[in-house]
DOSEBA-143194 format. One line per field, with one value per residue (C-alpha): residue in three letters; residue number from 1; x, y, z. Coordinates in nm, 3 decimals, always signed. Each point is the difference from the previous one (the first is absolute). Layout:
<sites>
type	ALA;...
seq	NUM;...
x	X;...
y	Y;...
z	Z;...
</sites>
This chain:
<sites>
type	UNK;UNK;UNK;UNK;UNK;UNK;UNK;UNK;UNK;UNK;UNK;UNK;UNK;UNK;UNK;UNK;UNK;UNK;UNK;UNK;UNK;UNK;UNK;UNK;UNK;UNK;UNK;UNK;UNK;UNK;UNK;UNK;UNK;UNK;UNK;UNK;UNK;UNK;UNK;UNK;UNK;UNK;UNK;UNK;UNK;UNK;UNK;UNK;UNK;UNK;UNK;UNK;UNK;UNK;UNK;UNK;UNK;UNK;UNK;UNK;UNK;UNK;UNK;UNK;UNK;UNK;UNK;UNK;UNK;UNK;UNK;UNK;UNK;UNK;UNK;UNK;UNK;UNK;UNK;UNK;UNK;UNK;UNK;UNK;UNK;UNK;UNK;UNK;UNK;UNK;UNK;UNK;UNK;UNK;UNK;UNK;UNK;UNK;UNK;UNK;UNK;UNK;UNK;UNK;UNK;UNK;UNK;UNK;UNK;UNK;UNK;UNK;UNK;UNK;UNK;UNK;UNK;UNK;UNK;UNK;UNK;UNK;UNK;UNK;UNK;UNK;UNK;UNK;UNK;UNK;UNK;UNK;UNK;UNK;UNK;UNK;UNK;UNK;UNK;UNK;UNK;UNK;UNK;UNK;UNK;UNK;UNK;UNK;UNK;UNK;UNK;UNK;UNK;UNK;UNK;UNK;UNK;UNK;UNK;UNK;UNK;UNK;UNK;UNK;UNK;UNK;UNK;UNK;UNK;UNK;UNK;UNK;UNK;UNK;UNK;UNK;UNK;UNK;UNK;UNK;UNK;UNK;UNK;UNK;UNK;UNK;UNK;UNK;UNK;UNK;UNK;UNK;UNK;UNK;UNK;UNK;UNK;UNK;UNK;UNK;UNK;UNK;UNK;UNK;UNK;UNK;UNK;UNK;UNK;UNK;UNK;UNK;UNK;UNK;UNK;UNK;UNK;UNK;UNK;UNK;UNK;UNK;UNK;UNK;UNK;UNK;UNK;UNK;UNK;UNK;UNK;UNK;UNK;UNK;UNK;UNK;UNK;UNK;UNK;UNK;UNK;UNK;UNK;UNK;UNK;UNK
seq	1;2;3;4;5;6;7;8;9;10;11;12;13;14;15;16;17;18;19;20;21;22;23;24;25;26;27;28;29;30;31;32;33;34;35;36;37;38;39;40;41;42;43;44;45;46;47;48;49;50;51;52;53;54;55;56;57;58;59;60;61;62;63;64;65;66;67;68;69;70;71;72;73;74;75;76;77;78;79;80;81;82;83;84;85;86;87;88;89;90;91;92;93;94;95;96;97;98;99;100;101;102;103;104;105;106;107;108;109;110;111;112;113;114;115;116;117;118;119;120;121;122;123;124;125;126;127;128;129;130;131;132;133;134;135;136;137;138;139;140;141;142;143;144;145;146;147;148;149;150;151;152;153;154;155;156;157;158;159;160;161;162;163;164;165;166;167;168;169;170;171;172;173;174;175;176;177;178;179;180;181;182;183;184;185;186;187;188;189;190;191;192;193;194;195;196;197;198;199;200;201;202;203;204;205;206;207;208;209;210;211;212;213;214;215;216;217;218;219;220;221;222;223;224;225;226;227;228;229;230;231;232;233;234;235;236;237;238;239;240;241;242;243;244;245;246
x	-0.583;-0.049;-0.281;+0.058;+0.085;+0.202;+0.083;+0.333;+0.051;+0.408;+0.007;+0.368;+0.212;+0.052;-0.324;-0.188;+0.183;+0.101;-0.395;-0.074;+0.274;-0.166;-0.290;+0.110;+0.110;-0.334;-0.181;-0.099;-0.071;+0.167;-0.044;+0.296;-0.076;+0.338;+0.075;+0.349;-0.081;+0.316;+0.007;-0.372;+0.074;+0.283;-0.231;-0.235;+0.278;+0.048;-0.351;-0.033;+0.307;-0.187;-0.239;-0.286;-0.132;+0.059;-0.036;+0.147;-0.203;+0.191;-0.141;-0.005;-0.190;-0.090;-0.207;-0.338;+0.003;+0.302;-0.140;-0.330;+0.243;+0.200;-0.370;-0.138;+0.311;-0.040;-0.325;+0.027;+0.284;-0.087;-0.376;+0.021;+0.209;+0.060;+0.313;+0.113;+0.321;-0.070;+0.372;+0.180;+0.109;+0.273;+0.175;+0.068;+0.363;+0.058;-0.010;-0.171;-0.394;-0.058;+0.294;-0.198;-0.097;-0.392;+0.059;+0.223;-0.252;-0.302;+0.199;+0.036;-0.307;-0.146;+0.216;+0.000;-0.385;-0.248;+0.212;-0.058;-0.384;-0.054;+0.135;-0.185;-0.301;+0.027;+0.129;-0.253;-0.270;+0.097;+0.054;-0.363;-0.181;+0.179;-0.010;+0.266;+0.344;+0.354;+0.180;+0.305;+0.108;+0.361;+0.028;+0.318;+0.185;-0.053;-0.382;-0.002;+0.261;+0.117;+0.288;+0.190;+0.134;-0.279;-0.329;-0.156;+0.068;-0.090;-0.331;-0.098;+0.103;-0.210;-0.313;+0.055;-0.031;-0.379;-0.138;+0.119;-0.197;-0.297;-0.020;+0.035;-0.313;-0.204;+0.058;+0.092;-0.292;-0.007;+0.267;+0.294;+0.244;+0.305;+0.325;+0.258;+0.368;+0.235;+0.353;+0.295;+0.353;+0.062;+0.332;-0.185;+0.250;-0.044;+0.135;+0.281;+0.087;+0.049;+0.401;+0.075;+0.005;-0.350;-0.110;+0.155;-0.131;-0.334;-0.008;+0.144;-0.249;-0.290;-0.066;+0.092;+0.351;-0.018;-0.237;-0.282;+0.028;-0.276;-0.125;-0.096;-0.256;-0.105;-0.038;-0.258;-0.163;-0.039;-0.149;-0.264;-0.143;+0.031;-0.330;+0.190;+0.002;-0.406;-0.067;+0.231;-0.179;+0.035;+0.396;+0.264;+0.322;+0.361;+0.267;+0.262;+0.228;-0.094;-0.030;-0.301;-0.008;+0.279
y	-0.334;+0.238;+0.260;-0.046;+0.227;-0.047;+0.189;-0.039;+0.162;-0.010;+0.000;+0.180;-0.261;-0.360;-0.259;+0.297;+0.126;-0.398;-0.049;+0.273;-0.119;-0.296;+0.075;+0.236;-0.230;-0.198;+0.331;+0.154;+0.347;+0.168;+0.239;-0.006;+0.181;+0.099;+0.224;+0.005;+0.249;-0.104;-0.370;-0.020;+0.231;-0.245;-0.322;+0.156;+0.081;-0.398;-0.054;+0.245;-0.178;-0.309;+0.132;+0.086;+0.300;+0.098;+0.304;+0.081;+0.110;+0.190;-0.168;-0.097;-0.315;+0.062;+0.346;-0.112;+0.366;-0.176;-0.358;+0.208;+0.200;-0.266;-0.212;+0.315;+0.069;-0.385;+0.008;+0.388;-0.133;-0.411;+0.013;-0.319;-0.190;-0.372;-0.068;+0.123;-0.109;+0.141;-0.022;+0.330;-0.052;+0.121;-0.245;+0.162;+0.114;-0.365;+0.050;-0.273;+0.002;+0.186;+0.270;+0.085;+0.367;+0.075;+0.214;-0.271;-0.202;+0.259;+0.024;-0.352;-0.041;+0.343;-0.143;-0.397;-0.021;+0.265;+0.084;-0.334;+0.022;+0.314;-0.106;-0.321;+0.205;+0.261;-0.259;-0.251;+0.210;+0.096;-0.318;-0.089;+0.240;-0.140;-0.425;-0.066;-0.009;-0.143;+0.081;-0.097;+0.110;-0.007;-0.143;-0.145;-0.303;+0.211;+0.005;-0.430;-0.023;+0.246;+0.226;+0.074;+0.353;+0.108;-0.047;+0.289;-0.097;-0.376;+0.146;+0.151;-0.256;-0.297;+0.319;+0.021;-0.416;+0.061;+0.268;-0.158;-0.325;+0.115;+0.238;-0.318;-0.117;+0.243;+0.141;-0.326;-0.006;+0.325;-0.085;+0.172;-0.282;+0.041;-0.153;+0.123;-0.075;-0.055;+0.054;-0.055;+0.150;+0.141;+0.147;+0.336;+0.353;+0.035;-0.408;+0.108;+0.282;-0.185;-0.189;-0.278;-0.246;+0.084;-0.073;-0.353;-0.065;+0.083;-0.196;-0.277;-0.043;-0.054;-0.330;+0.057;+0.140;+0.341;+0.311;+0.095;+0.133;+0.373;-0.133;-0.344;+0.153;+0.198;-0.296;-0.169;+0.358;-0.018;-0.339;+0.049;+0.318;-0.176;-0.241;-0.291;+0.034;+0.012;-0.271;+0.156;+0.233;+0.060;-0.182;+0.089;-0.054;-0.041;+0.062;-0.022;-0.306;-0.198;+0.221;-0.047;-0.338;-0.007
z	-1.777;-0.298;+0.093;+0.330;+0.264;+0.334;+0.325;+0.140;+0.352;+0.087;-0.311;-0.028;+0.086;+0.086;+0.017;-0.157;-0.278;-0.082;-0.022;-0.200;-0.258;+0.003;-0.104;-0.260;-0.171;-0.035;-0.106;+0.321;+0.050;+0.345;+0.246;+0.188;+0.373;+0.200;+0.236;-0.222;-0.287;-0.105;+0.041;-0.077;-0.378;-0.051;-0.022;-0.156;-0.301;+0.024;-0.069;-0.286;-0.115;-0.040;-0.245;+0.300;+0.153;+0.349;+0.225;+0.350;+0.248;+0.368;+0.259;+0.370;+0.047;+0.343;-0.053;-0.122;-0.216;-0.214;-0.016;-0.140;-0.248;-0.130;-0.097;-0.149;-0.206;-0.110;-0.143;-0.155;-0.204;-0.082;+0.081;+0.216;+0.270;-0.069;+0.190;+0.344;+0.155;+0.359;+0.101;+0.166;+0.299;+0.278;+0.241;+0.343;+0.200;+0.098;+0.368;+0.226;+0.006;+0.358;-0.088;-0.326;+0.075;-0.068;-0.280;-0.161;+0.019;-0.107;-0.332;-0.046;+0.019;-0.206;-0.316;+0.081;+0.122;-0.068;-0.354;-0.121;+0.167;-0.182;-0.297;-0.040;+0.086;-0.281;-0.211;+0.011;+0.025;-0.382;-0.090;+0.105;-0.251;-0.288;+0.112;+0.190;+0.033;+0.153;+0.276;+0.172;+0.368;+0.099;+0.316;+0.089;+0.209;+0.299;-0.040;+0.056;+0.200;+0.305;-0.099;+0.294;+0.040;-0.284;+0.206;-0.171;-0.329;+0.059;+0.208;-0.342;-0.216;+0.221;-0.080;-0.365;-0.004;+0.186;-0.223;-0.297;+0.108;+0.130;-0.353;-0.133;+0.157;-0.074;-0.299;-0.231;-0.095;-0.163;-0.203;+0.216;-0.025;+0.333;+0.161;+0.211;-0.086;+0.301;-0.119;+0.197;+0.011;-0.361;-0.161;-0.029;-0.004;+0.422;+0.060;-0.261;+0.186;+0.274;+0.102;-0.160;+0.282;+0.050;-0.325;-0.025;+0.369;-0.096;-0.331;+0.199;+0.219;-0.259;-0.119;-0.361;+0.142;-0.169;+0.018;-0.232;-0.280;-0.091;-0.335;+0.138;+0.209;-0.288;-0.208;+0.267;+0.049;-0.405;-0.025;+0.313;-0.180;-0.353;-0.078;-0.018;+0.414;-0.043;+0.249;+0.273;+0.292;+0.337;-0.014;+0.164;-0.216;+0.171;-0.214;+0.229;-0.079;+0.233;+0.276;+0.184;+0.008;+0.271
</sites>
């Protein structure tokens, strides 16, 4: 991946920040977009670390004025786009689906929805004046399966799964290669934070018997924007031990 440049939106933390190390290490330039300065500075530091350059970029994914910022900041510093992991995201109060208030769900849907619309937009619209590119949507469990008490966030989720397929049919083509990942429960810093009963209840009740673990998610994020996934478009990959097969 030397030469190359990637996007990384959520960027600061978890599925994000485990991508971006990943491909660091193969060579990959980053832009790392968070609305974490923080955070967002700190993988960045982890990147540079690895020998690579990388830039943070402040942004909220759901205003199309930030979306257009963090692209323009991309190509004024690397020239190109190559890589885009399409991937911040927020998950909702956890309250059932007709007690979700409407501007719960507006904001769920500004960041989930039209942030990863705009993004692939403004992304891939780059990508298409130099030949192409990869991309990888973060969709989840909840966007194959329902998600009770999350029917915002699994709403979204089922969305990201259509645009990334029908991009996939009509751009291929043209060289914009695209999958979705659908990850389930992960050991990210929110599950950790949470008692310890939970935890084991919730890694109990995957297949595998225990939760996911951030950096493998950023290892199959890695590999579907690395040419050795070439021949993979318009696939949805669970990484979810086992989870959506119940």
């Amino acid at each position: 991946m030397k030469n190359k440049t990637a996007i990384i939106t959520g960027g600061g933390s978890g599925f994000g920040r485990e991508a971006a190390l990943k491909l660091a290490q193969k060579g990959a330039n980053i832009t790392i977009v968070d609305l974490s300065e923080q955070t967002g500075q700190e993988t960045v530091q982890l990147c540079k670390d690895l020998g690579v350059d990388a830039i943070f970029v402040q942004a909220d994914v759901g205003k199309v004025e930030d979306v257009k910022k963090y692209v323009a900041e991309t190509i004024n510093h690397f020239g190109k786009i190559d890589m885009f992991f399409n991937n911040a995201g927020i998950s909702g109060s956890g309250v059932r689906t007709l007690e979700c208030s409407e501007e719960e769900f507006d904001a769920i849907v500004n960041v989930n929805l039209k942030g990863a619309f705009y993004g692939l937009k403004y992304v891939a619209n780059e990508m298409l004046k130099t030949g192409g590119g990869s991309i990888v949507n973060t969709a989840s469990l909840g966007g194959v399966v329902g998600m009770p008490t999350l029917g915002a966030y699994s709403a979204t989720k089922h969305a990201v799964i259509g645009l990334t397929k029908t991009i996939a049919g009509e751009y291929g083509k043209e060289n914009i290669r695209i999958n979705a990942i659908a990850p389930g429960t992960n050991e990210t810093p929110m599950v950790k934070a949470f008692p310890p009963d939970a935890i084991k209840a919730m890694g109990d009740a995957v297949p595998m018997g225990r939760l996911g673990q951030p950096h493998e998610v950023g290892n199959v994020v890695a590999f579907l924007l690395s040419d050795e996934a070439s021949y993979i478009h318009g696939a949805v990959i669970s990484i979810d031990g086992g989870s959506a097969a119940l």
